[in-house]
Structures are given as structure tokens and as C-alpha cells.
N, C-alpha and C positions, 0 to 999 in steps of 0.2 A: 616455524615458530608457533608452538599450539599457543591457541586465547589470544590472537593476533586477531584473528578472522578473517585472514587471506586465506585464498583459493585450498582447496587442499582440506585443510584442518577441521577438527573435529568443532570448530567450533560454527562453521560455514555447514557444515551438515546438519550439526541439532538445529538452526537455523532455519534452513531448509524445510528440514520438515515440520518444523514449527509451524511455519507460515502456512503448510497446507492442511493444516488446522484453521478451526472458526474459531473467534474471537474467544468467548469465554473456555473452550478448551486448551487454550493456547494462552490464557492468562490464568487460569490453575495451574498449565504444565509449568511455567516462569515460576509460578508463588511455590510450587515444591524445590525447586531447583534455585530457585533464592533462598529457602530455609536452611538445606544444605552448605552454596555455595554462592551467596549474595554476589560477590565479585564476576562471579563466574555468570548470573543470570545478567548480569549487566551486562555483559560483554556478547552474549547470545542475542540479547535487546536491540544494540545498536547493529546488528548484524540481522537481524528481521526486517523484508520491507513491509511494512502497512502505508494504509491507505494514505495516512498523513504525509508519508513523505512525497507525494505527488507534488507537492506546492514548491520542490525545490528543481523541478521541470524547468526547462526556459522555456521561453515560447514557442522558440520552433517542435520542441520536443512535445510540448502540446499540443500541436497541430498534426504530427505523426502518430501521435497516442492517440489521439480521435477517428485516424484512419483503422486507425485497429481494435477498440472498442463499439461499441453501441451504446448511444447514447441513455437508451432507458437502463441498461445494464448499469451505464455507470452512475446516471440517477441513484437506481434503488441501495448501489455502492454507496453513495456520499448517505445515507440517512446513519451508517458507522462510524461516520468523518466527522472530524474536529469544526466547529462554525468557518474558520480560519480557511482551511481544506475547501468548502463547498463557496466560501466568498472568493477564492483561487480562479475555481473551474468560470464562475457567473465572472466575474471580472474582465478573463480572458477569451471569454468564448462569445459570440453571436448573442445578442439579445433574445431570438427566440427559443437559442439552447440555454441562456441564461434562467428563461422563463421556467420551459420545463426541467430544470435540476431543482429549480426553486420550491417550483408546486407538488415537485413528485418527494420531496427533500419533507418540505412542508407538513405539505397537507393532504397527500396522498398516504389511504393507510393499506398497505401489504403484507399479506402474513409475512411473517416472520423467517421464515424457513425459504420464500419467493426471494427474501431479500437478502437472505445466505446465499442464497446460491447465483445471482447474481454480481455479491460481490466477490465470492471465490472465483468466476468467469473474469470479471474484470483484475484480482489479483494474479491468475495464474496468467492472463496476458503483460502484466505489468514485469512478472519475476520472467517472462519471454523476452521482454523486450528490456532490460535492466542485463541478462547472461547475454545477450546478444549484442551488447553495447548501444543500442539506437537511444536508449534513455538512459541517462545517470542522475544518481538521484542522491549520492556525497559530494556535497559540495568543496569540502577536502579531498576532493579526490585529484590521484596527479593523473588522469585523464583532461582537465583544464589545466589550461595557458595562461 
């Protein structure tokens, strides 16, 4: 069923490789592809993971996500994240990891380009671990009971 965004379809691929675009190249690519076929960008959107949807993790799934990221990695990731997003990780995580998400979130300043490329390390572990099943991240989805 193409525009579905199951497995397979052309729509899970533009997806794809969307995601392994940086942000503003991958929200130009959406705004040409909405002037076209608005519908159609919709439906590639909710088939993109970003960073945002981390917050719909449970907790155990955040405690394996942490085994598999680095924490300054995913620091320099939330300074792209929604307030929502980084109040998620400090929430759920250790006070001391709370601290440094906070202060590197904050008030730590990094080029630009430092903070790219650690959040495409932390996204390309996230679309690892999302095709692998360990983390799901539709809460619609009929993988839950």
C-alpha cells in the first residue's frame, strides 16, 4: 500500500534518507516536497524519526538507549531538541547526567558543525536501534499490548 509508510514503500525510503540529512537540509527537502505534494510531505514527516520522538521511550527503553549512546553525544543532540525533549532525558536520568544535559543544553557553546555531528551519531544509533526493534518509538503501534 504506497503513502502507508510500512516497510517496503517508497514512502519509508524518502524517509530514510531524509533522516540522514541535517536538520535544515531535510526541512528545505520537506518544504519542496510540500509545495508539490503537501499530503504526501505529511506522510514522509510522521515516517521521519527525530530527535523529538525519543520522549515516547519507556523507561526501560531508556536505560538501553543509554547503553548505546554517550552521554556528551547526546548532550550536544538535545541542544536540537524540543524544551519538552531535554526535560524527558533530566527527568528520567541520574541527577548527575541530568546536570550535564542541562549545562551542556544550556550554557555550553559548541560550533555548530561539533553539534551536527554528534547529533547524527546519536540519530543514526537511534534509526539502529528503532529497525532493530530494541526501541519503539509509535506509540500506535501494534508492537504494544
Amino acid at each position: 500500500m504506497v503513502g502507508s509508510g510500512k516497510k517496503g514503500t517508497g514512502v519509508e525510503t524518502a524517509a530514510q534518507m531524509l533522516s540522514g540529512l541535517d536538520k535544515d537540509n531535510r526541512d528545505r527537502v520537506l518544504e519542496i516536497i510540500s509545495k508539490k505534494d503537501p499530503q504526501m510531505a505529511e506522510i514522509i514527516k510522521l515516517n521521519l524519526v527525530q530527535i523529538d520522538d525519543l520522549i515516547k521511550m519507556t523507561i526501560s527503553m531508556l536505560q538501553d538507549f543509554m547503553k548505546e549512546v554517550s552521554l556528551g553525544d547526546l548532550a550536544l543532540a538535545l541542544k536540537f531538541a524540543d524544551k519538552n525533549t531535554v526535560n524527558f532525558f533530566c527527568d528520567n536520568l541520574s541527577k548527575s547526567m541530568a546536570l550535564e544535559i542541562r549545562e551542556t543544553v544550556e550554557e555550553k557553546k559548541v560550533q555548530k558543525k561539533i553539534a551536527e555531528e554528534a547529533y547524527q551519531k546519536v540519530m543514526d544509533k537511534v534509526r539502529q536501534l528503532v529497525d532493530s526493534e530494541k526501541i519503539i518509538l509509535k506509540k500506535d503501534s501494534d508492537q504494544y499490548v
